[in-house]
N, C-alpha and C positions, 0 to 999 in steps of 0.2 A: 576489878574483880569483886563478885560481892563475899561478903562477910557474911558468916554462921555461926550458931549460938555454940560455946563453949570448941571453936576451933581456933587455931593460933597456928600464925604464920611461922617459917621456919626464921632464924635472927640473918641478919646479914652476912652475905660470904658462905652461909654453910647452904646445901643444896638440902630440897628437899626428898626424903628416901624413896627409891622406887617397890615397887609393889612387890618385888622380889627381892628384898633387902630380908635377911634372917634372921636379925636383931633391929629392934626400933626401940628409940628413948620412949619415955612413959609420954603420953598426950601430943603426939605428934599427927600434922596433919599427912594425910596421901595423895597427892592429885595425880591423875594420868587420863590419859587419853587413846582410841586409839579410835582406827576407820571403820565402818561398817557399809555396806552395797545394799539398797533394797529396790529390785527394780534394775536402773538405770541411771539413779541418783546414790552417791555417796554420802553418807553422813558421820559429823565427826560427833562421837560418844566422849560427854566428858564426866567424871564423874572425880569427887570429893569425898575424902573418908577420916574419919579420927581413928587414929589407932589409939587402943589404952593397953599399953601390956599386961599393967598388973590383975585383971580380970583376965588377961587374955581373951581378949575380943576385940571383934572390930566392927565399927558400930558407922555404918553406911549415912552419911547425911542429907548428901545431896548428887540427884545422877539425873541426866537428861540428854538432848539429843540436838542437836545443831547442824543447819546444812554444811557443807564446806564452803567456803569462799568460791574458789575452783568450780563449783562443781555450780554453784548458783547464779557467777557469770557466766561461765557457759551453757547454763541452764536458759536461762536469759534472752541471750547474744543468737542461740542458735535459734529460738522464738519469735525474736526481732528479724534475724535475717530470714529467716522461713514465713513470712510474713510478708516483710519485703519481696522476695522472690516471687511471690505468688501475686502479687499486685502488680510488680513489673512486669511481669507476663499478657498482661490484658492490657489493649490499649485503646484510649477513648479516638474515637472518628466523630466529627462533626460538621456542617455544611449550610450555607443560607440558599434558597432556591431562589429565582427572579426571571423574569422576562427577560430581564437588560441581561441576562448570561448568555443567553441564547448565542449562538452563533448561526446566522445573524438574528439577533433581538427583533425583538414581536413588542406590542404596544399591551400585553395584559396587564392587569393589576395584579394576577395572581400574587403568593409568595409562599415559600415551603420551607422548612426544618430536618436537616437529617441530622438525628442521635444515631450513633452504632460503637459497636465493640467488638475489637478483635482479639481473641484470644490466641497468641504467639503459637503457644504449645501444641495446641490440637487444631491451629488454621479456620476455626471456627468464627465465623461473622456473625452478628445479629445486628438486625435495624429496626430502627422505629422510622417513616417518613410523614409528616404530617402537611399538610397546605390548606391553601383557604382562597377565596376571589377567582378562581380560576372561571375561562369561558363556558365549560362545560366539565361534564366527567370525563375521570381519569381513563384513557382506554390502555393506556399501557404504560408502565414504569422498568426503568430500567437503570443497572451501573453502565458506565457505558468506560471504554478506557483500550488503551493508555493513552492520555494526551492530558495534557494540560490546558490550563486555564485560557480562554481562545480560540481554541482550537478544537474541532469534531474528531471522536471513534468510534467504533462500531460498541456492538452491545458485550458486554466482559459479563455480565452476570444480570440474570431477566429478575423481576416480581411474577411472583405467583399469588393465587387467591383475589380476594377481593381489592379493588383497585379504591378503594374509600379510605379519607382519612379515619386514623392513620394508619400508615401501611407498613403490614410488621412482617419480619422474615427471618429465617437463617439457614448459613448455607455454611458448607467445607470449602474452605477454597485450597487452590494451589499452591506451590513455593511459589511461583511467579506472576501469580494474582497477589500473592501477599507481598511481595518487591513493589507490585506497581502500586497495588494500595495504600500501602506506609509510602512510599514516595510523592503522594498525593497524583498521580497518574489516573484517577477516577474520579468521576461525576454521576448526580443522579440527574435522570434525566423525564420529568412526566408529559405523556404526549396524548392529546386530546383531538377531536374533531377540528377544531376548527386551525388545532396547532398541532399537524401530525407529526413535524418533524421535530416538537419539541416546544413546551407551551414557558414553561419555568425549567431551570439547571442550575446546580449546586456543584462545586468541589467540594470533592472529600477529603478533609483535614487531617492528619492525626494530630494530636498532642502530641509535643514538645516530650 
């Protein structure tokens, strides 16, 4: 607790008086406290007083204003979780593209990247798909799903726009696009001239 000029502790064993006590020894100190709300947040007021009776007066020393304890871990805590909440909500997809995916595999050197993000909440996808070596341009991209890794599906969700790295998109999907999604039940799949049913193909990953 800190120390003030010309205050003095009450001696031991005797309590110190409250603020509504109607007699007080001459130079006695006052401390009290109480809650205050501003907003949302609680704060605790504490304030320190000398009482002198024989002028009768009381002569304010020191007064300030402190959060609560309570009020500043859950101040905190609910910041941190609302933080959290909002990040686990969104979750990273990711994919390496290759010939050797193909089913059955093709002899290109191409190879491709898929970044995306799903947002839980609102079913919202976005992707970036980028590639490179491929025999020719891109005439069509596509998710293609449900199936896994080996195995062909039909088209779950087309590219639109231009077919040039990189190829960026987003879309709303389903409850049940987003079951197969997160279950990694999709692939990207880009299909060229010379590789119409599929030149490079990626699984789409979520994180963990």
């Amino acid at each position: 607790m800190p120390t003030f000029p010309h205050a003095r502790r009450a001696g031991r064993g005797r309590s110190v008086p409250r603020s509504n006590d109607k007699t007080l020894p001459h130079d006695r100190v006052l401390i009290g406290s109480t809650f205050q709300r501003w907003g949302w947040v609680d704060y605790l007021v504490f304030f320190v007083i000398r009482v002198d009776v024989k002028p009768q007066r009381i002569i304010m020393i020191k007064a300030g204003k402190l959060f609560s304890v309570a009020t500043l871990v859950a101040t905190l805590g609910l910041g941190i979780l609302g933080a959290g909440s909002a990040l686990a909500e969104t979750v990273a997809i990711t994919g390496k593209l290759a010939a050797s995916s193909e089913v059955p595999p093709n002899a290109s050197a191409g190879v491709g990247t898929l970044e995306a993000s799903l947002d839980k909440a609102s079913c919202i996808l976005k992707w970036t798909v980028t590639y490179s070596g491929l025999t020719g341009p891109v005439k069509a991209g596509h998710f293609h799903g449900p199936a896994p890794t080996g195995q062909n599906a039909g088209v779950a969700l087309g590219f639109s726009g231009s077919m040039d790295s990189p190829i960026q998109g987003t879309a709303t999907l389903t409850a049940a696009q987003v079951e197969d999604l997160l279950a990694g039940k999709w692939y990207v799949n880009l299909h060229t001239a010379t590789n119409p049913g599929g030149e490079i193909r990626g699984q789409a990953t979520a994180a963990p």
